[in-house]
C-alpha positions in Angstrom: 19.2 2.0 34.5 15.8 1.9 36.1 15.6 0.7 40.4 12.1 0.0 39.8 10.1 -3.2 40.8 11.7 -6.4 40.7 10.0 -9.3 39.0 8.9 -11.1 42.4 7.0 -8.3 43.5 5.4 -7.5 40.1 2.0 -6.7 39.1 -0.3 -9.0 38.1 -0.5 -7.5 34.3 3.4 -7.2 34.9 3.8 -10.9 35.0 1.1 -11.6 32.8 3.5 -8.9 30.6 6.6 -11.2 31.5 4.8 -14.7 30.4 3.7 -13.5 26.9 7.2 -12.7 26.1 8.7 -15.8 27.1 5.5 -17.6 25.1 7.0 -15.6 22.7 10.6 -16.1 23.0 9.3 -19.6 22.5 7.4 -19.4 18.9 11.3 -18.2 17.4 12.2 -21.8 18.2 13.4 -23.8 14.6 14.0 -27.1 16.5 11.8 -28.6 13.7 15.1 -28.1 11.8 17.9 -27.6 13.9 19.2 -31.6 13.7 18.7 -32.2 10.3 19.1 -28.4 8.3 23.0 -29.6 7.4 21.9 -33.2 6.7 19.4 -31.3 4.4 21.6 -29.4 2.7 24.1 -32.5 2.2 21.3 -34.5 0.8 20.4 -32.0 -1.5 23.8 -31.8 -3.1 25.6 -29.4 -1.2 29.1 -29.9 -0.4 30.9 -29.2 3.2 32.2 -26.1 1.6 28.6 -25.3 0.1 27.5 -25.5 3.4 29.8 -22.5 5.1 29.1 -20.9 2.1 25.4 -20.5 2.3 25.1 -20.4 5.7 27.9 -17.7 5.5 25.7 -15.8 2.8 22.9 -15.8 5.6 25.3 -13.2 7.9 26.2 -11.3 4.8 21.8 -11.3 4.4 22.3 -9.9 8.5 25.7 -7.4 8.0 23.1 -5.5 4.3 20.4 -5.2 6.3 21.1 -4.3 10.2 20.9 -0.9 10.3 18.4 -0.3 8.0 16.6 -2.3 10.0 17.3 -1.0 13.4 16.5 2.3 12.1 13.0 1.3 10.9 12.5 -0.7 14.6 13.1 2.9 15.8 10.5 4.5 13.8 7.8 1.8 13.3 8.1 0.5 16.9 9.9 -2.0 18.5 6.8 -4.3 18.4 5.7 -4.1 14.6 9.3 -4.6 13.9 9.3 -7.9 15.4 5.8 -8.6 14.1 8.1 -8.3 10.7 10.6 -10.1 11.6 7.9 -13.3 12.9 6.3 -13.3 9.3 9.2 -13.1 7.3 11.4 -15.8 9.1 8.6 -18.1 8.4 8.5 -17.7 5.2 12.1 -18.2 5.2 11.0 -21.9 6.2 8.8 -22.6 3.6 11.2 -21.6 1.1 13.6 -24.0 2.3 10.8 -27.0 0.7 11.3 -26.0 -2.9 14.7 -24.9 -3.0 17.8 -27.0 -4.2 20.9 -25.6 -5.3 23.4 -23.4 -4.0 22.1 -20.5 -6.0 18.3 -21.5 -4.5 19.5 -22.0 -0.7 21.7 -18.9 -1.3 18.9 -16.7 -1.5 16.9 -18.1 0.8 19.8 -18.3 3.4 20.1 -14.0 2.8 16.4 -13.9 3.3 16.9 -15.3 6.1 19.1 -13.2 7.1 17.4 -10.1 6.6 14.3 -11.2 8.4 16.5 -11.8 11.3 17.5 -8.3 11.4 14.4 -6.8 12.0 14.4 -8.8 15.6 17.9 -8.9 16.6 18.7 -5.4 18.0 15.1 -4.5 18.1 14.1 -7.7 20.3 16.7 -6.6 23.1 15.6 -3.3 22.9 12.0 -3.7 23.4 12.3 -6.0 26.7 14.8 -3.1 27.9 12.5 -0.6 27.2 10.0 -2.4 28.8 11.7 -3.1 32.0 12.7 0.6 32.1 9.1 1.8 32.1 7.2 -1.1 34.2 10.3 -3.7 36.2 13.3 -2.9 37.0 16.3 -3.2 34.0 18.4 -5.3 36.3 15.9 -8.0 35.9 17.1 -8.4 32.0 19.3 -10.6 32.1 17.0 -13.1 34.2 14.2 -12.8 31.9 16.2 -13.3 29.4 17.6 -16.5 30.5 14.3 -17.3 31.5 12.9 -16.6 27.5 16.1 -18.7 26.7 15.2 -21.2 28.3 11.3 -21.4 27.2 12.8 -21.2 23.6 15.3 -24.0 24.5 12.9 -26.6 26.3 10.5 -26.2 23.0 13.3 -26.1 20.8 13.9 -29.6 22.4 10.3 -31.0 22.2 10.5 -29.7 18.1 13.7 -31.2 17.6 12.9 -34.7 18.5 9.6 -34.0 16.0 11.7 -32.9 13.3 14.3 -35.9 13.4 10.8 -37.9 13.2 9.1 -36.1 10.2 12.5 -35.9 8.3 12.6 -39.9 8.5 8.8 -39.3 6.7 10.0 -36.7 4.2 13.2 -34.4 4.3 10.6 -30.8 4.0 8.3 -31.4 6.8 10.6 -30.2 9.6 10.4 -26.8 7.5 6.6 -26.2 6.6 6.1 -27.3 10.8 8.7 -24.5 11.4 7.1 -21.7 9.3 4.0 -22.2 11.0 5.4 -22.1 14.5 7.3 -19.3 13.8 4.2 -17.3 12.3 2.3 -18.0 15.8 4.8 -15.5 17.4 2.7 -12.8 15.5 -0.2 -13.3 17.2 2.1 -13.0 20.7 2.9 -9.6 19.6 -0.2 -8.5 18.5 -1.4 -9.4 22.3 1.4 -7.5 23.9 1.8 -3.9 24.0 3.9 -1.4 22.8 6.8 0.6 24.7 5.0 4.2 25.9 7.1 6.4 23.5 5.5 4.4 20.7 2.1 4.1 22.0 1.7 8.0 22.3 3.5 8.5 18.9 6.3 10.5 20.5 9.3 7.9 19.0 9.3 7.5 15.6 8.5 11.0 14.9 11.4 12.6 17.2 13.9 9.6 15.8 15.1 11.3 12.6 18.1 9.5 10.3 20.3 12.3 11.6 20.1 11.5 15.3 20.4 7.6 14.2 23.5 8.9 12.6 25.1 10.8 15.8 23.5 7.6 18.2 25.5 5.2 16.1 28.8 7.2 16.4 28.4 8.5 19.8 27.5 5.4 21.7 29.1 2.5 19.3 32.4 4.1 19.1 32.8 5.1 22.7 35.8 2.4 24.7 33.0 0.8 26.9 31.6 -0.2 23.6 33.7 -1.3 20.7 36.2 -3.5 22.6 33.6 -5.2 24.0 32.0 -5.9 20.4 35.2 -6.8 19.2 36.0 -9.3 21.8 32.3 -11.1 22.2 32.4 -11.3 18.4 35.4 -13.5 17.9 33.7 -15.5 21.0 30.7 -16.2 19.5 32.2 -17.1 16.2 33.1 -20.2 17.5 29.8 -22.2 18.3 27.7 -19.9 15.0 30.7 -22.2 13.0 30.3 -25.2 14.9 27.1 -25.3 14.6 27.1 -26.1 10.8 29.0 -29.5 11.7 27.4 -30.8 14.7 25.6 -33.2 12.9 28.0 -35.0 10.7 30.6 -35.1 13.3 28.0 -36.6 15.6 26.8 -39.0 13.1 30.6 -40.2 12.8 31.3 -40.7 16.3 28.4 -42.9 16.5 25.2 -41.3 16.4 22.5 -42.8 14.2 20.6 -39.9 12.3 17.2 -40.6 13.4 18.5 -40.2 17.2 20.1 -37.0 16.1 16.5 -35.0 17.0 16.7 -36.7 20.7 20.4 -35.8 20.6 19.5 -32.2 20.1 16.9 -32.2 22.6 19.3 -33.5 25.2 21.5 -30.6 24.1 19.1 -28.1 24.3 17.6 -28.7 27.8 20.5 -28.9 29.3 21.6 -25.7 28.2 18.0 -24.5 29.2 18.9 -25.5 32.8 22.1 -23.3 32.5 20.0 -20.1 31.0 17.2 -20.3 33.5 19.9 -20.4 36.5 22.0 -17.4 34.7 20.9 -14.8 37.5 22.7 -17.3 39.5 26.2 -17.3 37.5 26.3 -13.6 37.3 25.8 -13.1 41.3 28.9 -15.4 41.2 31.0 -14.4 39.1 30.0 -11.4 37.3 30.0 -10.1 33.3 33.1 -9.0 33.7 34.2 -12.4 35.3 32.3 -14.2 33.1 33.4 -13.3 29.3 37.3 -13.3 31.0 36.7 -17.4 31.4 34.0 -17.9 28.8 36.7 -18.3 25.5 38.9 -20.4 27.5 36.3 -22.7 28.3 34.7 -22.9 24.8 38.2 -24.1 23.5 38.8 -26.8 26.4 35.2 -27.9 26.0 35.9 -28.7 22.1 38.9 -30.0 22.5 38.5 -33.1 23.7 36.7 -34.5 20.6 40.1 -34.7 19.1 41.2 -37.4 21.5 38.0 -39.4 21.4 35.0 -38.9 18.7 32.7 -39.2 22.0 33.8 -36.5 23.7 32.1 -34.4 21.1 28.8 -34.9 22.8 29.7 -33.4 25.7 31.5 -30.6 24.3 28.8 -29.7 22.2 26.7 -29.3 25.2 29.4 -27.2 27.2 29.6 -25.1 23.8 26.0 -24.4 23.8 25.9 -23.5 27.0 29.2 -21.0 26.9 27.0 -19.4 23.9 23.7 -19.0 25.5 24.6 -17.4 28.4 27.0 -14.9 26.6 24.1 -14.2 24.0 22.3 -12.9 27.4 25.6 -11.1 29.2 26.0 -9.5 25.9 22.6 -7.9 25.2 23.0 -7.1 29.4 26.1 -5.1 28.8 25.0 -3.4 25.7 21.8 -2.2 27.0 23.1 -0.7 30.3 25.4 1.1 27.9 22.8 3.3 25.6 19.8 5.4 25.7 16.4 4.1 25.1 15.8 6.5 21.3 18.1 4.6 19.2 18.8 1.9 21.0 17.4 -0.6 18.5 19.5 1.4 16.3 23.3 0.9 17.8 22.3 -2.2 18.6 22.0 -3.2 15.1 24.8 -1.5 14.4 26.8 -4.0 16.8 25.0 -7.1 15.2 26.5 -6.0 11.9 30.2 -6.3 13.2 28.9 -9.8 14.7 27.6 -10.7 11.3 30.9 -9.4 9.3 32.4 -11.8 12.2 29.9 -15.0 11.7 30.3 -14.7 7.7 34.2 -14.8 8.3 34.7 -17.4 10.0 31.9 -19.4 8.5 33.0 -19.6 4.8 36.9 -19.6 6.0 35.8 -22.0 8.4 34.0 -24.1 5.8 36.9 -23.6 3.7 39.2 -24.9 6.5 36.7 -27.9 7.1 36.9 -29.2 4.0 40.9 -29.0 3.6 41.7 -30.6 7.2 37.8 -31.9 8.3 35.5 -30.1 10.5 36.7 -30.7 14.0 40.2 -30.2 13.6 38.8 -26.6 11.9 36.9 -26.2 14.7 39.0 -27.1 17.4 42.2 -24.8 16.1 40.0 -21.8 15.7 38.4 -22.0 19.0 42.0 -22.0 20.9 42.9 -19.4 18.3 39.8 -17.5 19.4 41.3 -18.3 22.8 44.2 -17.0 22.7 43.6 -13.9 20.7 40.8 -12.9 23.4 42.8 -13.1 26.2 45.7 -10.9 24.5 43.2 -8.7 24.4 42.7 -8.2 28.0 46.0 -7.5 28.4 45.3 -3.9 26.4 42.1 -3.4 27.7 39.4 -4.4 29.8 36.6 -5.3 26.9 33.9 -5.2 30.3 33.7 -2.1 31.9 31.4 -1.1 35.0 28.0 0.4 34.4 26.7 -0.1 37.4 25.3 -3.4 36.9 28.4 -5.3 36.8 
């Protein structure tokens, strides 16, 4: 861990540096779709159960092609990976206008999946890297609060657009999300690349062989695989819940063409929480942080079983329990590994999140259409709960690196 420069007495290039990646972070925002993808999918034909399904099928894309992928953000450069990843995911979108059967929205949701994976260790990595060479690597989880919440206040502004242009014609929200998606590779090409892979020292010295030792070195080590374990059944709560916010929403009240403002509401509040995480962790910690954070998703949920209303809210609690573990996560895991192979192991980690999100989205679609999607949800988050927290009492899934 670097005890460089901190971001307020950066550079000017620096912070220049800092600003492109949250104009970045910003481009990766689907709000076009995010209220109305289920509604889509229902309207289309798809069943509740067709919906866990496919979007299950899109983590099974993610758990195939994570460390294949990490590997080649390790030898192409953490920047042309996520150039990759930028074109791919919007084609994803497009493919969502002509599609419209399971088998169709199957293979688009794996696509989808797989173009993920060339950003979702490799993203982390490269702001790490970054901050290692220029900043100071305790200012990670700060930026990326910061990038969460640029991604979360345009995710906002798109979502209110996309309940609009759905209300004009259901593939509209898609074909404006491919294109700003494929605006984040013009970002990238602006940005520059971490110093091992500008002087072509990375790739070259990064054979499969050290991948292979990386991998079971680092992601089998205590400080490591109890933590995956743990912050995977976490975040398999809100990556199910997700898939039913909108019909359980729409049933408690909620007309459909206020679902996009709904969303937006939902998403800058959480953007408030993000950009203020620097704040929570001076307060309480990582450690103190993911020993509440499972708790709190399940009592946030709850409460839409005693009034349909009390969704809203706990939709907006969940969302915020999820970003700002999505953060403390990539925090932890980075101060944990080296910079060669880091995109690597992190991968490696996403596919055990993946193999998580894929289980508990198709049983948890399964489960939503025997007993309906709240109750599903709501039993699996105190389950979650109170698995996590037996946990603890084994072992400590957060353990000091000097950061925490």
């Amino acid at each position: 861990m670097s005890e460089g420069t901190r971001l307020a007495d950066a550079s000017r290039e620096n912070r220049v540096l800092v600003w492109k990646f949250y104009l970045y972070r910003a481009t990766l925002s689907e709000g076009f779709v995010y209220p109305i993808i289920t509604l889509y999918l229902l309207a289309r034909g798809l069943s509740d159960g067709d919906v866990g399904l496919v979007n299950g099928l899109f983590f099974a894309g993610v758990v195939g092609a994570e460390i294949p992928t990490g590997y080649v953000g390790d030898k192409i450069g953490r920047r042309n990976s996520l150039i990759v990843s930028t074109l791919l995911m919007s084609v994803s979108m497009f493919a969502f206008t002509v599609s419209g059967s399971v088998p169709a929205f199957s293979a688009v949701y794996v696509f989808w999946g797989i173009a993920l994976t060339f950003r979702s260790g490799t993203g982390s990595a490269y702001l790490y890297d970054m901050l290692e060479e220029r900043l100071d690597t305790d200012e990670y989880s700060k930026i990326t609060g910061r990038g969460g919440a640029a991604f979360l206040v345009t995710s906002a502004i798109t979502s209110i657009a996309g309940g609009v242009l759905y209300g004009i014609d259901h593939r509209i929200p898609f074909v404006a999300a491919g294109f700003i998606t494929a605006s984040g590779a013009l970002v990238l090409l602006s940005m520059p690349e971490t110093e091992q892979y500008a002087e072509r020292e990375g790739g070259s010295a990064f054979s499969a062989r050290d991948a292979w030792e990386t991998v079971r070195e680092k992601f089998l080590a205590p400080e490591l695989r109890t933590f995956i374990v743990y912050t995977a059944l976490l975040l398999s709560i809100p990556e199910l819940a997700d898939l039913y916010i909108q019909p359980i929403v729409v049933e408690a009240g909620v007309p459909e063409q206020s679902l996009g403002v709904l969303y937006a509401g939902f998403m800058l509040v959480t953007a408030f929480a993000s950009y203020n995480i620097d704040r929570v962790r001076d307060r309480v910690g990582i450690g103190g942080w993911f020993a509440v954070a499972p708790v709190l998703m399940a009592a946030a949920l709850a409460g839409m079983l005693v009034e349909p209303w009390l969704a809203i809210p706990g939709f907006v609690g969940m969302r915020i329990v999820k970003s700002l573990s999505y953060a403390f996560r990539g925090q932890y895991l980075n101060d944990h590994l080296p910079s060669l192979g880091r995109a690597t192991v992190l991968s490696t980690a996403s596919m055990v999140y993946g193999v998580s999100f894929v289980v508990f989205r198709i049983g948890g679609g399964a489960v939503a259409d025997a007993v309906g999607p709240k109750l599903a949800i709501v039993a699996l988050a105190i389950a979650v709960a109170v698995l996590t927290q037996s946990l603890r009492l084994f072992s400590d899934p957060v353990r000091d690196a000097g950061s925490n």
